[in-house]
N, C-alpha and C positions, 0 to 999 in steps of 0.2 A: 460809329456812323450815325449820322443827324434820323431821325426819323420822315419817313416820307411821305403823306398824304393826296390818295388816287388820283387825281388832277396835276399831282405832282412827279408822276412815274411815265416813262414810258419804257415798253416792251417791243425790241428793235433786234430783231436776226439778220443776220448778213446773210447770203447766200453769193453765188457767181459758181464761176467754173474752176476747176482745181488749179492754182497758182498764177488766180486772177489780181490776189493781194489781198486778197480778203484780214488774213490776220497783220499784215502791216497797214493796214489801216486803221485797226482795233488796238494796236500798239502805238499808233500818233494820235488817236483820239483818249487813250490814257497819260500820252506825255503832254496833252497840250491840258488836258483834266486835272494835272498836277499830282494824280494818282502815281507816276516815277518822275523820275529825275532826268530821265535818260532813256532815249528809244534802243528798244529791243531789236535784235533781228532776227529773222528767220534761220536764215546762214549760220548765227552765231550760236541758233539753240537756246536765246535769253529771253524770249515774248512772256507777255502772262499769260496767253489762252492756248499756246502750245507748250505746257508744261510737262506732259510725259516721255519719257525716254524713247518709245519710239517714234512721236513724231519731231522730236530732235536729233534723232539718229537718221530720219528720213528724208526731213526739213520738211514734211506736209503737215495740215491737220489730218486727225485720226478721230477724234471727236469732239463731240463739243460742251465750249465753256461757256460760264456767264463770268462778265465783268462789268460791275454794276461802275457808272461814269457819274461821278458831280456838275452839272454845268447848270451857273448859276442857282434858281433854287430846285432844279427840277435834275432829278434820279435816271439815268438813263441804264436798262440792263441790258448789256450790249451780248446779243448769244453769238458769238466767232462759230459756225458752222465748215463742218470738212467740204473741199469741191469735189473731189473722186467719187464715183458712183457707188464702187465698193461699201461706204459709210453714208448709204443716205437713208436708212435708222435714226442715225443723230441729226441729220435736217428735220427726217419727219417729227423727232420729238421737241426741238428748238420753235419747230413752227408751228405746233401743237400751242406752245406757250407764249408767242409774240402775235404784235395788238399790229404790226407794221415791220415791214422789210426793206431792207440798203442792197441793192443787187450792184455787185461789183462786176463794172466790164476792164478790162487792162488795154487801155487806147491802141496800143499796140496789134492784140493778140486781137482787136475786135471782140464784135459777137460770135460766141461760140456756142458748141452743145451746151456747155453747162448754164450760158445766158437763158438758153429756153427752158431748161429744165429747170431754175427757179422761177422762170416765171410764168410757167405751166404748176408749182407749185401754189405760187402765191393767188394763182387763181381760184385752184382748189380752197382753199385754206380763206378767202376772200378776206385777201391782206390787201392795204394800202400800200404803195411802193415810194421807193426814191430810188434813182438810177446814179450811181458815184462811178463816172470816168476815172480811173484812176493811170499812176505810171506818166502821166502829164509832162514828164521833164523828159521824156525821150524824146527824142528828133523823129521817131519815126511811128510814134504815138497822132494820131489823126482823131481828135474829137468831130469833127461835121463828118468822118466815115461813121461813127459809131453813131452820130444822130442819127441820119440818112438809112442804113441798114435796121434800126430798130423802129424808122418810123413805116419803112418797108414792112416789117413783119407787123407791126401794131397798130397802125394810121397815128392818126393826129397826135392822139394824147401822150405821146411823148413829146413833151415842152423844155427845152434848155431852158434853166433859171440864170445860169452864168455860163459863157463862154472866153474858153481862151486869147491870152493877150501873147504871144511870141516877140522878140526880139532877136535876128543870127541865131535864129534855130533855137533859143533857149526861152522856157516859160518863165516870162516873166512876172503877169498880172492877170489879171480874169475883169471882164466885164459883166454887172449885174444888167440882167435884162427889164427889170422890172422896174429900176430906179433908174436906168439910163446914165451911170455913172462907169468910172472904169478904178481899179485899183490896182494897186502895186507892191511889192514885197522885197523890205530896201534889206541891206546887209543883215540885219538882225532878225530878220522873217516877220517882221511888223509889219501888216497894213499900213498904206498911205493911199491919199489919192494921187490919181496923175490923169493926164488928158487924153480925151477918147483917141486911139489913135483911125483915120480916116477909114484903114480897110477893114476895119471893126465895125462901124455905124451902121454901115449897109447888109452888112449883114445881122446885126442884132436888129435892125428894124425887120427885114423879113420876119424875124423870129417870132418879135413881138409883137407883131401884128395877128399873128396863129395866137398866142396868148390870149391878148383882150377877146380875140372873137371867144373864147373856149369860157373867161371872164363874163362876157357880156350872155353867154346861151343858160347861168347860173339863176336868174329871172327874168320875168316879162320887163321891169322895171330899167333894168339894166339892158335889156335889149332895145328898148325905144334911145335911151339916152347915147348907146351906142352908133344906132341908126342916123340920131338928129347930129351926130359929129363930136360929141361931147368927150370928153376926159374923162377916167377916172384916174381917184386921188388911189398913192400906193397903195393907204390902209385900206380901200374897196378892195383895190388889186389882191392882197394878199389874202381879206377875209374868203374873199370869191375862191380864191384858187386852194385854199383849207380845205373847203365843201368842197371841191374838186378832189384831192389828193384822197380823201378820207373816204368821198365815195368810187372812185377808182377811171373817173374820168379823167383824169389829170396826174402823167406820173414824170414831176421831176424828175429832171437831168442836167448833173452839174460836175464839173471837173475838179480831181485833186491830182497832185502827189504825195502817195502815202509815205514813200522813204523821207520825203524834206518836211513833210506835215505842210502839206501847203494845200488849203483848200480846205479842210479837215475842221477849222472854225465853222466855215461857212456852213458845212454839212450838218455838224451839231446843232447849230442855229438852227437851220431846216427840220433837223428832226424835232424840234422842243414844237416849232413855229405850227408845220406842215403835219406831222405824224399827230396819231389819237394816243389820250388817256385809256387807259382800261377801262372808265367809266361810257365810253363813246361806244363799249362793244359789245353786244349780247354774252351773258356766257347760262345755260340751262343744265338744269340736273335734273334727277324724277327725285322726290320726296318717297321714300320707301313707307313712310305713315299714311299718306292719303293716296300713295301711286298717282300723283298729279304730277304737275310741272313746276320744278323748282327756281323759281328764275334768279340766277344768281347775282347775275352783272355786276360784279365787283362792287356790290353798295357794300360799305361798312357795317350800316347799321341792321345786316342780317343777320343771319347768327351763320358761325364760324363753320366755313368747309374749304377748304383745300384739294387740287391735283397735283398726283405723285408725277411730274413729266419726265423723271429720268433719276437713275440711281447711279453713283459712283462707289466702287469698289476696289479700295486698293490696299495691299497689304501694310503698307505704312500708315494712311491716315486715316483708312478704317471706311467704315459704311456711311452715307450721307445718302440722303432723298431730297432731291432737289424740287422743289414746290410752288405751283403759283396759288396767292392766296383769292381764291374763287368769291368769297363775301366772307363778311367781319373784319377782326382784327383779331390777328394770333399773338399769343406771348406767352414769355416761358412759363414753364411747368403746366398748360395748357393739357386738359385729358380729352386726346382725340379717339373718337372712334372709326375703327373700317370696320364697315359695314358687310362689305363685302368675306371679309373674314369671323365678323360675329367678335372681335376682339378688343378689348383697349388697348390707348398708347397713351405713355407720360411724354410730352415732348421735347421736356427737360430745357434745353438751352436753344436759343434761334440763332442763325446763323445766316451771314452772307456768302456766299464764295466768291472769290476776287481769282480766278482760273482755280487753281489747288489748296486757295489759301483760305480755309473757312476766319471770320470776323461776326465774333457777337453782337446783336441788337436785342435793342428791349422791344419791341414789338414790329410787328411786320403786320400792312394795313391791305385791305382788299385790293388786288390788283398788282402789289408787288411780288418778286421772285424771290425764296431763301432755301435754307436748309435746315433739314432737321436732320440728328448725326444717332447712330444705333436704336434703328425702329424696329421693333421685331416682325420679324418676317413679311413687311408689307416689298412689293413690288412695284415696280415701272406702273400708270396708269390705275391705281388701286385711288380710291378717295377717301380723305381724311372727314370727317363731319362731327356733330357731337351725336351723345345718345338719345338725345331731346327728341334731336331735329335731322335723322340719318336719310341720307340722301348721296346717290353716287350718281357721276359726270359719266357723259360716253366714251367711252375708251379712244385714244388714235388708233388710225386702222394703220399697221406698216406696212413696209414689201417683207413679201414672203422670201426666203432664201429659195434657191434652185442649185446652187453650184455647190454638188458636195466631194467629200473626199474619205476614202478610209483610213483610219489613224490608229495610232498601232506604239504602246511604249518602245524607246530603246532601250531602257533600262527594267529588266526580268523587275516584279512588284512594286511597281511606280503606278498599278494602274489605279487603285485608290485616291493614290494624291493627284492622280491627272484627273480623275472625274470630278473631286473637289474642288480645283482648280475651273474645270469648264463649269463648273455651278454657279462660281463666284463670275464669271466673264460674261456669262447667261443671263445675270442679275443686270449687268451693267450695259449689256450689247443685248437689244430684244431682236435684233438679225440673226444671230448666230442660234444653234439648235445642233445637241448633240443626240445622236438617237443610237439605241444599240441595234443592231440587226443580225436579232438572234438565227432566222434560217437560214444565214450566208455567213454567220460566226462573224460577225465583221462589225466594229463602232465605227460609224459615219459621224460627221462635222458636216455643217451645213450651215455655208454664206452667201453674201453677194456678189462676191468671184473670187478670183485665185487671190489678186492681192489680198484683200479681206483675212482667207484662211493664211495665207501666208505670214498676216501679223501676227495671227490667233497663237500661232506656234510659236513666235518669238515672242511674244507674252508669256506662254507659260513658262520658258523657259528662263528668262527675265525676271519678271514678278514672282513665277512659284517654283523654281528650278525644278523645274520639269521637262525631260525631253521627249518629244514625238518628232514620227515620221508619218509622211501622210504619201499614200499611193492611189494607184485608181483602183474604185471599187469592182467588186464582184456583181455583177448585173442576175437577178433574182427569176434566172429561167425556170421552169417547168421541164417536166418530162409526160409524155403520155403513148399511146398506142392506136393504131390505126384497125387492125387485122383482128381475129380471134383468134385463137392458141387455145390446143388442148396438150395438156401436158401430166405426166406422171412422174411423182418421186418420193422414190422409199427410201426413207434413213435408217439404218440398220447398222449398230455397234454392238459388238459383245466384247465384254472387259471382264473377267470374273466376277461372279457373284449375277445378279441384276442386269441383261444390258439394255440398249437401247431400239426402240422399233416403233416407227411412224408411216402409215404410206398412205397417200392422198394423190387422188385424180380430180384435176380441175381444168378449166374454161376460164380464158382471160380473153375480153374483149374492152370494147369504147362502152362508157358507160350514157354517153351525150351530156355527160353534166362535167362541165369543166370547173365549177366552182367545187365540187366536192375531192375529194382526193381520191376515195373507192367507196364502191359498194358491195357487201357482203350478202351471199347467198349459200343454203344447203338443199340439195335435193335426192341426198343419199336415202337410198332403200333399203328394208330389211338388215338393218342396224351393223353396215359393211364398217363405218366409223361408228361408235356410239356418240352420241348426243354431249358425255360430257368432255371431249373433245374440239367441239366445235368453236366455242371461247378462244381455242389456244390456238387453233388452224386460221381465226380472225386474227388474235395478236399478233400471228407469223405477217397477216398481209399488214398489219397496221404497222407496224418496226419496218417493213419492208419502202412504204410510200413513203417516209421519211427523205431517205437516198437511192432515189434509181440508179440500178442500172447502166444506164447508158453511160452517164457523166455528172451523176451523184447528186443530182438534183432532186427537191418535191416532185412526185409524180401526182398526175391529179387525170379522173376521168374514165378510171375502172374498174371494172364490173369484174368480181371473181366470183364462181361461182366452185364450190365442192358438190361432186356429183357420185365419186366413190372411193373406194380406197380399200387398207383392211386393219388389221391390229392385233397385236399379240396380250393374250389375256396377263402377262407378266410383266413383260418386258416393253410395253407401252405406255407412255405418259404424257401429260401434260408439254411437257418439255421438247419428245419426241416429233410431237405433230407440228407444233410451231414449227422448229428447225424444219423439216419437212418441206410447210407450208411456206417458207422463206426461199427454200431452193427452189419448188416449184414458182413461184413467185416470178423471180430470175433468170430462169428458163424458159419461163411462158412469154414475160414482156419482152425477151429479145426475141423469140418468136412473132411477135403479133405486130412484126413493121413498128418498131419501137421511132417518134420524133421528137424532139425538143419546141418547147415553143415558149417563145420571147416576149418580155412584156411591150406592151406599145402604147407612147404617147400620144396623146392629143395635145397638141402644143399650138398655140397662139403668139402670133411675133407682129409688134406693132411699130412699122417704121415710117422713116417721109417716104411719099411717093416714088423718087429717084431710087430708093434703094430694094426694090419690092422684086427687081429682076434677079438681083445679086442674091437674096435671103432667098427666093423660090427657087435657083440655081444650086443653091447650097444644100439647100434643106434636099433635094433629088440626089446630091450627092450623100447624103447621108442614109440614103436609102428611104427617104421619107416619101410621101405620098400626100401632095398639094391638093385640099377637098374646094377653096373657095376663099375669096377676098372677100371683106366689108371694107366701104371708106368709112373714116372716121374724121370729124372735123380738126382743123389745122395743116388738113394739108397730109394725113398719113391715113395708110393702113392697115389693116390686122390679116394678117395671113396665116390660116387655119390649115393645120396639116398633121398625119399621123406620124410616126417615127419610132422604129425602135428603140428602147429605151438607150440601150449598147452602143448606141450612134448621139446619143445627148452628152457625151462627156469631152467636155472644152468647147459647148457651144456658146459658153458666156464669151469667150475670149473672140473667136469667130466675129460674133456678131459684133461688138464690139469695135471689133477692126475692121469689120464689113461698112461698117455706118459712123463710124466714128464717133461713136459711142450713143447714137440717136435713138437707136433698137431697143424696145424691153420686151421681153417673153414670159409666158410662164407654162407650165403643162400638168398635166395631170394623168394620170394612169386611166388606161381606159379599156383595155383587155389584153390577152394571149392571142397570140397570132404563132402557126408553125414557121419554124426559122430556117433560110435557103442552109443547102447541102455545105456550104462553104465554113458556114458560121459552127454546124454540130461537128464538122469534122475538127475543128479549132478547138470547142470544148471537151470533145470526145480528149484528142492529144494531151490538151494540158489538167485534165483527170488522169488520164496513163503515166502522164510525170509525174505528177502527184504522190501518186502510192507508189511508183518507186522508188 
């Protein structure tokens, strides 16, 4: 591959809604690139950018690629991003490293969630957009619905550059709005021109009339000229509408069909035309030499740093860190340092990736995307720099997982090769999060909803032949006590020789401290237990808070107190008083109004307005307790409510289907609350099964 220099690159993510068309658009923008021969399909499992077996098996993306496009002299990295919410990990790291975004709507399918949800991204991220109508050849595909409803949600600045030409229901041509020309796509899918047809004009003039004004509000200069009646020439037209696009007042909308590649010229055009260089973008790091501010911006001639925006991990073609270059120019055998690990790296060979297929260059210039293939131990978001000049970029911030599940080998000593396996997935998925949970003996996964964990397992199974099964988890209750309990218990065994003899009278009440598990007191007199006893009589209650009682839970929250007892000068031991102090223990808290108490969420759920009844309905069904709304702008809000932890499991999917997928949540643990009579009799039951 040619070498690229920064004015000569651009950095372009796709986004839209899940099977808006996103990767058959990315598949006719490679066949018309000359990059294949022949268009891929989804259906058939032959694209470049969904290359792994399960999103072949699925026909969706699962995550995302780059495929770097030739058109004419300029390098396009086109990043094919997943539409399912499940995988928006790989958006946020795709958008992390693109300068500009292609938001696919499917004429058809309209604006949907996933329209807003990229371009509630792209605003974060303050990307320039282009809006690609795509599915054009359907009959039932409406491009002025899809204007109309996005200029609904966004006003003005969404501008059609080109609008459709129909003939008996079938697309035939597109009309440029800007040049006032009409084209046509004869047998061979070649451009030609052909004449405006009549019920076209009138509508591209309304059009265009929103344009120039949006043109003419670009300067003072341009405003008078516009006011006095005057014309501008196209090349004003398009400079003006650059500044527009770049700074986000102006966001292109043009139609294709990505099955016939029709349109798909024009878009490429647009993006070279309309979209920014990396050199148009800010990009900052801190210099860890002077703790100042590193300003990167993709110049060349800085000295050489790099971010790591995503790692591939696969048993066949091995480790790659995929990189955008931040300032200089990288090349092989290049000695990077991270910083951040205090380490060097030889970087050996450069690399492009064309979806799975890495391709050698001799150098990669500031602002362009590559790969480097077996870095040791750097991660997702880690930054490459020299040791000159060390300096690390801000990390992406991502969504946090919520939906977890307990997972569990089916195969007896498999559980090595499965933690190995989620190591390697970890590296390459920063959503996903295996945690062991040692006080409920249980390993949790943790995604961004069922589908997500659902692939997780057919991965490992796939890729590391590994089988799991994943259930719902164990919810992390408490046990404690209400009452005080006085209680007495003597252990006494004689076996020949030596036997045993322990006796302890204690006091078990609430201790008021629910953060601690117990607290230990003596106030035995005239030496009824001796002193070096007392150690072993704590052991007894500390093995005891372990598993209550009740239903085998951490007990947390009391107070024991040893007040007397007595002891055999022989047959007394260490050993004795514990066991003792264990039974007393078990005696006493079933005594003293023994409760369970459950953890509870403080959960935050941010929906549109319309759906605020339906989530605060739910959430009451779930035993929650609704504290207070805020609005938030765009039209939603955040509704603030507590909830048993035991009642959060399947509320990704809920909501989800509540809102149609509008909803995001997240919650946090926020204390112990006693659990209704309903719930401990449940745990109490399935503890009795248990040790059966």
């Amino acid at each position: 591959m040619n070498i690229y220099t920064t004015d000569k690159i651009r950095n372009v993510v796709v986004l839209g809604h899940g099977g808006a068309g996103k990767t058959t658009v990315v598949e006719a923008m490679a066949y018309l690139s000359g990059i294949t021969n022949r268009m891929g399909k989804v259906e058939d499992g032959n694209t470049i950018s969904d290359y792994d077996k399960e999103e072949i098996k699925r026909g969706f993306s699962i995550s995302t690629s780059v495929v770097p496009i030739i058109w004419g002299d300029t390098k396009i990295n086109v990043l094919d991003t997943p539409g399912f919410f499940d995988f928006v990990g790989e958006v946020e790291e795709a958008v992390s490293a693109a300068d500009g975004a292609i938001i696919v709507i499917n004429g058809k399918s309209g604006v949907e969630v996933g329209t807003k949800k990229a371009w509630e991204i792209c605003d974060k991220y303050n990307l320039p957009r282009l809006i690609c109508v795509t599915g054009m050849d359907d009959d039932n595909a409406s491009f002025r619905q899809v204007v109309e409803d996005m200029q609904e949600l966004y006003g003005k600045k969404i501008a059609p550059f080109h609008i459709p030409i129909r003939k008996d229901e079938k697309l035939i041509g597109f009309a440029n709005i800007i040049s006032r020309t009409a084209s046509k796509w004869n047998e061979k899918d070649e451009v030609e021109p052909m004449e405006m047809p009549d019920y076209t004009s009138e509508y591209l003039e309304s059009i265009r009339e929103t344009l120039i004004e949006a043109v003419a509000e670009t300067s003072e200069e341009y405003m008078d000229r516009y006011f006095a009646g005057d014309e501008f020439s196209e090349n004003e037209i398009r400079q003006a509408l650059r500044v527009n696009v770049i700074d986000g007042s102006t966001v292109p909308i043009s139609i294709a069909s990505g099955v016939l590649a029709r349109g798909i010229h024009t878009l490429l055009d647009d993006i070279v035309k309309y979209l920014p260089s990396p050199d148009k973008k800010e990009c900052k790091g801190i210099s860890l030499k002077s703790n100042e501010v590193f300003n990167a911006d993709y110049d060349f001639s800085k000295p050489k740093t790099a971010y790591i925006f995503k790692t591939i991990v696969d048993p066949f073609i091995g480790k790659y860190s995929l990189i955008k270059v931040n300032s200089g120019v990288l090349k092989p055998d290049d000695v990077m340092h991270n910083p951040e690990r205090d380490m060097d790296d030889k970087i050996g060979k450069l690399y492009v990736m064309r979806g799975n297929k890495p391709e050698e260059v001799s150098e990669l210039h500031a602002g362009d995307i590559g790969a480097l293939a077996k870095l040791n131990k750097v991660v997702t978001t880690d930054t490459l720099s020299t040791k000159a000049n060390p300096v690390v970029f801000i990390k992406t911030a991502f969504s946090k997982p919520y939906t977890y599940m307990k997972y569990s080998a089916v195969n007896k000593g498999d559980e090595d090769k499965i933690s190995q396996a989620l190591q390697r997935l970890m590296q390459e998925d920063v959503t996903l999060k295996a945690v062991n949970d040692a006080e409920n003996r249980q390993s949790l996964i943790y995604g961004m909803g069922d589908q997500h964990l659902d692939i997780v397992v057919s991965k490992l199974k796939e890729k590391y032949k590994v089988d799991v099964v994943l259930d719902k988890p164990k919810v992390a209750f408490r046990e404690t006590l209400r009452k005080k309990a006085d209680v007495e218990y003597k252990y006494k065994k004689q076996s020949g020789g030596h036997g045993q003899y322990g006796h302890v009278k204690m006091t078990f009440e609430p201790s008021g401290d629910l953060e601690k598990a117990y607290e230990f007191d003596q106030i035995v007199v005239g030496g009824a237990v001796p002193k070096n006893y007392f150690p072993a009589v704590e052991k007894g209650i500390q093995d005891s808070v372990e598993k209550g009682p009740l239903a085998g839970y951490p007990v947390v929250g009391v107070k024991a107190v040893l007040y007397d007892g007595s002891y055999h000068p022989v047959d007394s031991s260490e050993m004795a008083f514990k066991t003792a102090a264990v039974q007393a223990f078990k005696k006493g808290f079933m005594e003293a109004n023994p409760v369970l108490l459950e953890p509870i969420a403080s959960v935050k759920v941010v929906v549109p307005d319309k759906f605020t009844g339906d989530v605060m309905g739910n959430l009451t069904k779930r035993r929650g307790r609704v504290l207070g709304m805020n609005p938030i702008e765009g039209g939603k809000q955040e509704v603030i409510a507590d909830v048993p932890m035991s009642e959060m499991f399947g509320y990704n999917t809920d909501l989800r289907s509540m809102t149609g997928g509008s909803g995001d949540y997240s919650y946090e643990f926020a204390r112990y609350e006693q659990a209704p009579s309903d719930i401990v009799e449940k745990e109490v039951a399935a503890r009795a099964a248990e040790e059966e």
